[in-house]
Residue frames relative to the residue before (quaternion, step in Angstrom):
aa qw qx qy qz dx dy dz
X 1.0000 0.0000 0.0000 0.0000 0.00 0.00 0.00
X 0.0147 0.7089 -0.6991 -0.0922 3.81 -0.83 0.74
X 0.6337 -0.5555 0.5363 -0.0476 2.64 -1.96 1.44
X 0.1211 0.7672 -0.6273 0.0579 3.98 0.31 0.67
X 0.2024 -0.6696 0.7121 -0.0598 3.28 -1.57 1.52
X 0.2907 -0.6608 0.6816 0.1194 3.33 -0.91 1.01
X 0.4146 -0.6343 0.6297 0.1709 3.33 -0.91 1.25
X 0.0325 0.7049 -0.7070 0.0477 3.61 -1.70 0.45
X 0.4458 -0.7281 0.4294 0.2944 3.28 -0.10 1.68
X 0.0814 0.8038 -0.5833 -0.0835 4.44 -1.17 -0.37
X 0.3930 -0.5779 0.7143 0.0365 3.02 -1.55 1.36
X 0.1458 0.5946 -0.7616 -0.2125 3.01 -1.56 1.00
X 0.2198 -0.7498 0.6213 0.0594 3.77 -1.73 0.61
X 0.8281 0.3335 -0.3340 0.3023 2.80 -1.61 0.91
X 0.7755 -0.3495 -0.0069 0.5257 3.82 -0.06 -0.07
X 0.0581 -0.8505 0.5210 0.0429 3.30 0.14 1.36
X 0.1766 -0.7377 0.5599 0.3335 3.56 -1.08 0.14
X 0.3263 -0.6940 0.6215 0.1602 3.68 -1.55 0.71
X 0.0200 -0.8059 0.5732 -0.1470 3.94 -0.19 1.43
X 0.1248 -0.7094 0.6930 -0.0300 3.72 -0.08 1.61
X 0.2681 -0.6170 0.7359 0.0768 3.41 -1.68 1.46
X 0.7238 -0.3815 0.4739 0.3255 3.77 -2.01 0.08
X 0.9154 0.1762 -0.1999 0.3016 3.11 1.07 -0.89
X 0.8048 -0.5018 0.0275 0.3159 2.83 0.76 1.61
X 0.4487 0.7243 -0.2440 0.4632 2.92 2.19 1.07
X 0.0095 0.8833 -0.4676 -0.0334 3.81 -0.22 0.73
X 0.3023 -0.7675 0.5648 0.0239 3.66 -0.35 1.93
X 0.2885 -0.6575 0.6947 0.0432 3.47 -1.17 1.14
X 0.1992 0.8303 -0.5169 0.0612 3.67 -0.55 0.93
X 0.3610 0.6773 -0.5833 0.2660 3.21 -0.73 2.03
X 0.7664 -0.2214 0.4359 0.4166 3.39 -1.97 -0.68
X 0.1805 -0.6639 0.7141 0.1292 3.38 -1.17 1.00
X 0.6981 -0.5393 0.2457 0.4017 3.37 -1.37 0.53
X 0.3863 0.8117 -0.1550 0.4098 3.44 1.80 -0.19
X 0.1063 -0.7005 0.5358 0.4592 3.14 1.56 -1.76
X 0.6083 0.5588 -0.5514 0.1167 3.25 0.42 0.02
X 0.5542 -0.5202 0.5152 0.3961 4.33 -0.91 0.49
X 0.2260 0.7695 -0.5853 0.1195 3.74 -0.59 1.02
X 0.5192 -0.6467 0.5525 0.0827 3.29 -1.27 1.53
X 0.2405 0.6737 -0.6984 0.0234 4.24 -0.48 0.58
X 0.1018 -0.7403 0.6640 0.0285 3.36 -1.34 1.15
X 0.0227 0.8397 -0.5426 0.0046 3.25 -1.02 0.62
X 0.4596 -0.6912 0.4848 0.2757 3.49 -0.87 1.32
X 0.2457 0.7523 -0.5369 0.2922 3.71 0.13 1.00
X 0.3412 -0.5344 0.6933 0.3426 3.77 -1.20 0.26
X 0.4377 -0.7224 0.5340 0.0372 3.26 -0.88 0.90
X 0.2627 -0.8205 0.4364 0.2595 3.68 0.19 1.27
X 0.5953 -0.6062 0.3958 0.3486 3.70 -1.02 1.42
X 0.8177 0.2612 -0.3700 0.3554 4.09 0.32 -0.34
X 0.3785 0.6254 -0.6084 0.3089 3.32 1.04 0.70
X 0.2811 -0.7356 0.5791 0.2108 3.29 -1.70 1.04
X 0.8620 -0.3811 0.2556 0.2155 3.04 -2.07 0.54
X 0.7725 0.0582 0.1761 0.6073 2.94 1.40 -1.08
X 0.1956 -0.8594 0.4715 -0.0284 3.35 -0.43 1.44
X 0.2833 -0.8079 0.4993 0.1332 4.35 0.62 1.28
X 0.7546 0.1082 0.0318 0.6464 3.57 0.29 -1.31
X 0.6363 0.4062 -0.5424 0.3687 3.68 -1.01 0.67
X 0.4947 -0.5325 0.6868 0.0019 3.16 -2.01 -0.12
X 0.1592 -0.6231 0.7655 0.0204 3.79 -1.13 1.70
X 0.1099 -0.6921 0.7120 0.0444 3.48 -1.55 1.05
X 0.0183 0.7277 -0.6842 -0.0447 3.26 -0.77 0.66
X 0.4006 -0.6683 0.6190 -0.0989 2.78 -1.14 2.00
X 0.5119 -0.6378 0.4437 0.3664 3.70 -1.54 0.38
X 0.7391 0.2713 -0.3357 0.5172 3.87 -1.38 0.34
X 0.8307 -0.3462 0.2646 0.3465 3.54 0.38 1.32
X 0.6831 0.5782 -0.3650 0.2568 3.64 0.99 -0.58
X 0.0279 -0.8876 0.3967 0.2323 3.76 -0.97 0.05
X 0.0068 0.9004 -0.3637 -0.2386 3.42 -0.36 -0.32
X 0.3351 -0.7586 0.5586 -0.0162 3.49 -0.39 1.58
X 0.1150 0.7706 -0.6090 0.1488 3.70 -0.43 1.49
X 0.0511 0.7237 -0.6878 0.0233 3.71 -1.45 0.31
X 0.7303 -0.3983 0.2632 0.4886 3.46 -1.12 0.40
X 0.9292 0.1479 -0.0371 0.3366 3.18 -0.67 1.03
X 0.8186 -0.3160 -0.1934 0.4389 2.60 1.43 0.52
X 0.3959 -0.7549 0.5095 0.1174 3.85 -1.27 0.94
X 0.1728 -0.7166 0.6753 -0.0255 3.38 -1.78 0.62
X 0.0804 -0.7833 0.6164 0.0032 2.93 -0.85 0.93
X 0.0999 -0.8426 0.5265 -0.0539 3.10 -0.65 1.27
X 0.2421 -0.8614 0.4461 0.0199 3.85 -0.91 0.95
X 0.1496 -0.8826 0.4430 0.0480 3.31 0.64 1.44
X 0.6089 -0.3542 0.6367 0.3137 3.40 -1.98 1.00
X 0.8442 -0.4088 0.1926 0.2884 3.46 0.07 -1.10
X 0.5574 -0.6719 0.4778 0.0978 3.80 -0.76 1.07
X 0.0234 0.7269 -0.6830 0.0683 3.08 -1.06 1.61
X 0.1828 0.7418 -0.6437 0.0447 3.84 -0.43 0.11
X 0.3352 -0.6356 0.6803 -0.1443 2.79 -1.96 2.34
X 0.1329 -0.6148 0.7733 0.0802 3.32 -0.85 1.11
X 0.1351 -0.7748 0.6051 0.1235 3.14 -2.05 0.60
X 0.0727 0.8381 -0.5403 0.0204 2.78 0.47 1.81
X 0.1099 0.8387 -0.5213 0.1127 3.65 0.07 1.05
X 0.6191 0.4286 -0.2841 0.5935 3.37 1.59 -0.47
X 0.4975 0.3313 -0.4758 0.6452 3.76 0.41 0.09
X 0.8001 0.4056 -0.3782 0.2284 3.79 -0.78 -0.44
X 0.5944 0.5623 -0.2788 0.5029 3.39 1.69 -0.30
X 0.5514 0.6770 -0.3177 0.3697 2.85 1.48 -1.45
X 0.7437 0.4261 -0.1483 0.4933 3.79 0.63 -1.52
X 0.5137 0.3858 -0.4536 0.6177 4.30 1.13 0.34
X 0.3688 -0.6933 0.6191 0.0076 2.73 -1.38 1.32
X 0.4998 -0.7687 0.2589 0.3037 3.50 -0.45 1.56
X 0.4821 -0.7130 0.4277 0.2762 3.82 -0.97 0.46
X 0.6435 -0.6150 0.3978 0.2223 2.78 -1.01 1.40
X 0.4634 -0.6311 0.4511 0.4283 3.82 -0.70 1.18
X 0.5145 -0.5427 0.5027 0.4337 3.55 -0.94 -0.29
X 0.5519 -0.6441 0.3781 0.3709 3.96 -0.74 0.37
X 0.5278 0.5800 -0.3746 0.4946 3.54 1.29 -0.60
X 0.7200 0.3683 -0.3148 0.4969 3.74 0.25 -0.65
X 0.6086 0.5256 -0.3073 0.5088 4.06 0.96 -0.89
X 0.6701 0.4902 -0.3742 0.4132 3.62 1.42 -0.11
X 0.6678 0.6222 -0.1611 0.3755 2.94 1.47 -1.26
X 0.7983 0.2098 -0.2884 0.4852 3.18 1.20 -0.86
X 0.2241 0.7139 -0.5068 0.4282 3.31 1.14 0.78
X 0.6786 0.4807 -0.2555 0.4931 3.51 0.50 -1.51
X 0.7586 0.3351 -0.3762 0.4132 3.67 -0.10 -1.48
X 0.7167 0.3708 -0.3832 0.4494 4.11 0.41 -0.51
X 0.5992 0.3008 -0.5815 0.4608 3.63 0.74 0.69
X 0.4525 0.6409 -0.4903 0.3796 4.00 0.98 -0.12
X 0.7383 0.5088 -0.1134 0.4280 3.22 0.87 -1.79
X 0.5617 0.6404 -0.2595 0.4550 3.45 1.83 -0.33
X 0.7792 0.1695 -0.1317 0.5889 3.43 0.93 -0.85
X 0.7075 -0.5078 0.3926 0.2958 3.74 -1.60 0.44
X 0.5736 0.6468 -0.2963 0.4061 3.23 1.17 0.01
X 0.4938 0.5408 -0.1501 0.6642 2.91 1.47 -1.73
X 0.8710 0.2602 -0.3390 0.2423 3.46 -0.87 -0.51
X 0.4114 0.6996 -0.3385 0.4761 2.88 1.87 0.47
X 0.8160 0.2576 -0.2107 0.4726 3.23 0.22 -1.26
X 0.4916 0.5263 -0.5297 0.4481 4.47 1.59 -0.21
X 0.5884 0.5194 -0.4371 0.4392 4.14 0.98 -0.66
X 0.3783 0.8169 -0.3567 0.2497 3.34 0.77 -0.20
C-alpha cells in the first residue's frame, strides 16, 4: 500500500524560535498563519550566523525538503536531508472533550464545608 501526501506549502510568522541539536538537527518553533504552534525540523547544518531567535521575519517551508528563513535584511535558504513538521493541535482537541464530571464524593465535601462556613457554628469549629 503507498501512502500519497499532498504537500501544502507553510509560513511560520512572528516570534519564531531557532533551537540547533548535536545531531545535526535545526527545529523552527512558531505560530502558523492559522495560530496554530508548529514544530519544523530539519536535518541541515545550520548556517553559524543564524540567530536564536527570529522577532520580525518568517520560516517558509517549500516542497522537496527546501526552506527559506528571512528577516529584515536578511535570508537563508536552507536544503534539508529531511523534514519533520508538528502541529500542536492540543488546544483544539481539548476544546471538543467535554469536561468531567467532579466526582460526587468531593461535590459532598465541599458542599458540607460551605454549609459549615455558612452558619456561626461552623466557622467555629474550621477556626479551629
Amino acid at each position: 500500500m503507498v501512502c500519497r501526501v499532498q504537500w501544502r506549502a507553510m509560513r511560520l510568522k512572528g516570534p519564531i524560535e531557532c533551537r540547533r541539536t548535536a545531531a545535526g538537527c535545526l527545529t523552527f518553533v512558531g505560530q502558523t498563519e492559522r495560530g496554530e504552534r508548529t514544530y519544523v525540523t530539519l536535518t541541515v547544518t545550520a548556517p553559524a550566523d543564524l540567530p536564536p531567535r527570529i522577532d520580525d521575519g518568517a520560516v517558509d517551508v517549500l516542497e522537496g525538503g527546501r526552506c527559506r528563513v528571512s528577516m529584515p535584511g536578511r535570508e537563508w535558504h536552507l536544503e534539508a536531508r529531511q523534514l519533520l513538521v508538528h502541529r500542536d493541535v492540543s488546544g483544539p482537541f481539548y476544546a471538543a472533550l467535554p469536561p468531567r464530571r467532579v466526582p460526587i464524593a468531593k461535590r459532598l465535601f465541599y458542599g458540607l464545608m460551605l454549609a459549615a462556613a455558612g452558619s456561626s457554628a461552623g466557622r467555629r469549629w474550621l477556626a479551629r
